[in-house]
C-alpha positions in Angstrom: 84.4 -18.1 80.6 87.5 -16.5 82.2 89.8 -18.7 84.3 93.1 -17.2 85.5 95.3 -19.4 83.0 96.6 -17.2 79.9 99.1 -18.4 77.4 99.6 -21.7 75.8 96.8 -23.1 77.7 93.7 -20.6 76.7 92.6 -19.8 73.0 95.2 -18.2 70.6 94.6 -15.0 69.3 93.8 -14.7 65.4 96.4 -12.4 64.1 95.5 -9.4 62.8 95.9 -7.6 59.3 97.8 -4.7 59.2 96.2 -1.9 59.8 95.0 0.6 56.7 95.9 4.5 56.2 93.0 6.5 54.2 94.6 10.1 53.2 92.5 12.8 52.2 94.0 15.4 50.1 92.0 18.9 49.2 92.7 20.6 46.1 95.1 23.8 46.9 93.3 25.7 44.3 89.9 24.8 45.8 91.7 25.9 49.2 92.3 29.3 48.2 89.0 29.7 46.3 87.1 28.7 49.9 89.3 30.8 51.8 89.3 33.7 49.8 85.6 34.0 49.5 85.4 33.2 53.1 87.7 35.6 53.9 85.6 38.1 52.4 82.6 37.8 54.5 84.1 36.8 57.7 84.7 40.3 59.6 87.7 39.6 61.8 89.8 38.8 59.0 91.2 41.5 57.4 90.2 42.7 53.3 91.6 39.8 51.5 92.5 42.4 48.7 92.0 41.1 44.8 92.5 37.6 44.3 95.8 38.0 43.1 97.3 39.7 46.0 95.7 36.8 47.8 96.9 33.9 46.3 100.8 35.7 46.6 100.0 35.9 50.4 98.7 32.4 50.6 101.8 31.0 48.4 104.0 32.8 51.6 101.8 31.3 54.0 101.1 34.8 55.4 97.5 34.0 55.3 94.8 34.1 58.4 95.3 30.8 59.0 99.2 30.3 58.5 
Protein backbone atom coordinates (compact mmCIF):
# COMPACT_ATOMS: atom_id res chain seq x y z
CA UNK A 1 0.00 0.00 0.00
CA UNK A 2 1.29 3.47 -0.88
CA UNK A 3 0.34 6.41 1.34
CA UNK A 4 2.02 9.78 0.74
CA UNK A 5 4.17 9.60 4.01
CA UNK A 6 8.07 8.70 3.18
CA UNK A 7 10.82 8.80 5.69
CA UNK A 8 10.89 7.89 9.27
CA UNK A 9 7.33 6.95 9.20
CA UNK A 10 7.23 4.17 6.16
CA UNK A 11 9.48 1.01 6.06
CA UNK A 12 13.34 1.46 5.95
CA UNK A 13 15.21 0.38 3.18
CA UNK A 14 17.58 -2.82 3.65
CA UNK A 15 20.91 -1.58 2.68
CA UNK A 16 22.43 -2.88 -0.03
CA UNK A 17 25.88 -4.79 -0.69
CA UNK A 18 28.25 -3.19 -2.74
CA UNK A 19 28.00 -3.76 -5.94
CA UNK A 20 30.45 -6.58 -7.85
CA UNK A 21 32.82 -5.90 -11.02
CA UNK A 22 33.35 -9.24 -13.26
CA UNK A 23 36.37 -8.43 -15.79
CA UNK A 24 36.94 -10.50 -18.65
CA UNK A 25 40.30 -10.56 -20.08
CA UNK A 26 41.18 -12.37 -23.65
CA UNK A 27 44.43 -13.82 -24.23
CA UNK A 28 46.58 -11.27 -26.63
CA UNK A 29 48.13 -14.14 -28.28
CA UNK A 30 44.70 -15.75 -28.89
CA UNK A 31 43.77 -12.07 -30.19
CA UNK A 32 46.18 -11.98 -32.82
CA UNK A 33 45.73 -15.69 -33.77
CA UNK A 34 41.67 -14.77 -34.36
CA UNK A 35 42.43 -11.79 -36.03
CA UNK A 36 45.00 -12.83 -38.27
CA UNK A 37 43.18 -15.81 -39.53
CA UNK A 38 40.23 -13.59 -39.84
CA UNK A 39 41.94 -11.16 -41.52
CA UNK A 40 42.78 -13.55 -44.07
CA UNK A 41 39.37 -14.43 -45.22
CA UNK A 42 37.59 -11.24 -44.62
CA UNK A 43 38.02 -9.32 -48.13
CA UNK A 44 37.92 -5.67 -47.15
CA UNK A 45 40.79 -5.98 -45.07
CA UNK A 46 43.84 -5.88 -46.64
CA UNK A 47 46.62 -9.20 -47.05
CA UNK A 48 47.60 -9.61 -43.55
CA UNK A 49 51.12 -10.59 -44.90
CA UNK A 50 53.05 -13.57 -42.87
CA UNK A 51 52.32 -13.83 -39.39
CA UNK A 52 55.25 -12.17 -38.44
CA UNK A 53 54.77 -8.95 -40.24
CA UNK A 54 51.38 -9.21 -38.57
CA UNK A 55 52.05 -9.53 -35.10
CA UNK A 56 54.81 -6.27 -35.61
CA UNK A 57 51.73 -4.32 -37.08
CA UNK A 58 49.44 -5.46 -34.25
CA UNK A 59 52.24 -4.70 -31.50
CA UNK A 60 52.04 -0.77 -33.25
CA UNK A 61 48.45 -0.96 -33.09
CA UNK A 62 48.40 -0.28 -36.88
CA UNK A 63 46.10 -3.08 -37.28
CA UNK A 64 42.34 -2.98 -39.01
CA UNK A 65 40.91 -2.51 -35.95
CA UNK A 66 43.32 0.01 -34.19
Amino acid sequence: VRGSLRGAAGPTAAPQPPPQVIYTVRNPKDVLVSLFHFSRIFRPYKDPGTLQEFLDKFLQGDGALG
